[in-house]
C-alpha positions as CSV (number, residue, x, y, z in Angstrom):
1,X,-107.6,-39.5,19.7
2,X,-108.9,-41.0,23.1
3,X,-111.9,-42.3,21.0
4,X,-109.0,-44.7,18.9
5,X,-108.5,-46.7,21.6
6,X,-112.2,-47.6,22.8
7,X,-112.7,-48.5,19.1
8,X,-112.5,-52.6,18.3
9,X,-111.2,-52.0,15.2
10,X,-108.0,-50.4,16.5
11,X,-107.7,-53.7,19.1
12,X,-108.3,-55.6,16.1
13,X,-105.4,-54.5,14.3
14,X,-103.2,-54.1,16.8
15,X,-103.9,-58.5,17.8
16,X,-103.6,-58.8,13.8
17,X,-100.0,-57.1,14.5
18,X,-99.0,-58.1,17.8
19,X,-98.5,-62.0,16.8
20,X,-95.6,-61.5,13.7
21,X,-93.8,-58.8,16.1
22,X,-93.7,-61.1,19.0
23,X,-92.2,-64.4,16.6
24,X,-89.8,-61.8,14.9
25,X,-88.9,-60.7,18.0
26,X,-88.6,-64.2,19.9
27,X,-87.0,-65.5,16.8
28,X,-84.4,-62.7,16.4
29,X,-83.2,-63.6,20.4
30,X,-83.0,-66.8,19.6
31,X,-81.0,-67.0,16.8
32,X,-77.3,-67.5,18.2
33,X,-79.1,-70.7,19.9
34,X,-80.7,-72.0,16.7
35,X,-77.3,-71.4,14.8
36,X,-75.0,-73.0,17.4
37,X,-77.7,-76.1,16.8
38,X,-77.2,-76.5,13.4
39,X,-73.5,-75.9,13.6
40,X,-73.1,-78.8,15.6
41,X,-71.9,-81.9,12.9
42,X,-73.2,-84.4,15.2
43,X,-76.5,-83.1,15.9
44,X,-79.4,-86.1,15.7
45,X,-82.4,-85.2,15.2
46,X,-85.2,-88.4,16.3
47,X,-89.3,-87.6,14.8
48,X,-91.5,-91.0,14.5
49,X,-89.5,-93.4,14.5
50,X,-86.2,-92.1,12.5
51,X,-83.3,-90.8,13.4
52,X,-81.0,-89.2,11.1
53,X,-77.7,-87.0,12.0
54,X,-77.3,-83.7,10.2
55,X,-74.0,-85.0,8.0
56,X,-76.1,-87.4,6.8
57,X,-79.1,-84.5,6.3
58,X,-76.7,-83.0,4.4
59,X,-75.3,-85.7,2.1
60,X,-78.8,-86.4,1.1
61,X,-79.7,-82.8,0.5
62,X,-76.4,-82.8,-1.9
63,X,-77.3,-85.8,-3.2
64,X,-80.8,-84.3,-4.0
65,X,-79.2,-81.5,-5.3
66,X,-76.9,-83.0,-7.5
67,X,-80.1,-85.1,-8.7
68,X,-82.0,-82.4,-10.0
69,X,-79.0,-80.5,-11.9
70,X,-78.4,-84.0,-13.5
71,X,-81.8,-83.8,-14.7
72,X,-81.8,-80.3,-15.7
């Protein structure tokens, strides 16, 4: 069993592993913040250049939505 850990293989696997448990875990603490974010109605969000508000986020996404069941 000692001779597991001296094997690179074993490290390898365990880096391969160690990234998705540390997001899951970082995301799962964070969550109440991320929701209370995107609860907010007045919430503006600003990336190159635009700015949009999350009511109007959501009007288009309806809109969108509304678009493609027309079509369908």
């Amino acid at each position: 069993m000692a001779d597991l850990f001296i094997e690179a293989e074993f490290w390898s696997a365990v880096a391969s592993l160690a990234w998705p448990i540390a997001f899951m875990v970082v995301f799962f603490r964070l969550q109440p913040f991320i929701k209370s974010i995107f609860k907010k109605s007045n919430m503006t969000i600003k990336f190159a250049g635009f700015e949009i508000t999350a009511q109007e986020m959501a009007e288009n996404f309806r809109k969108d939505i509304f678009d493609i069941q027309e079509r369908v």
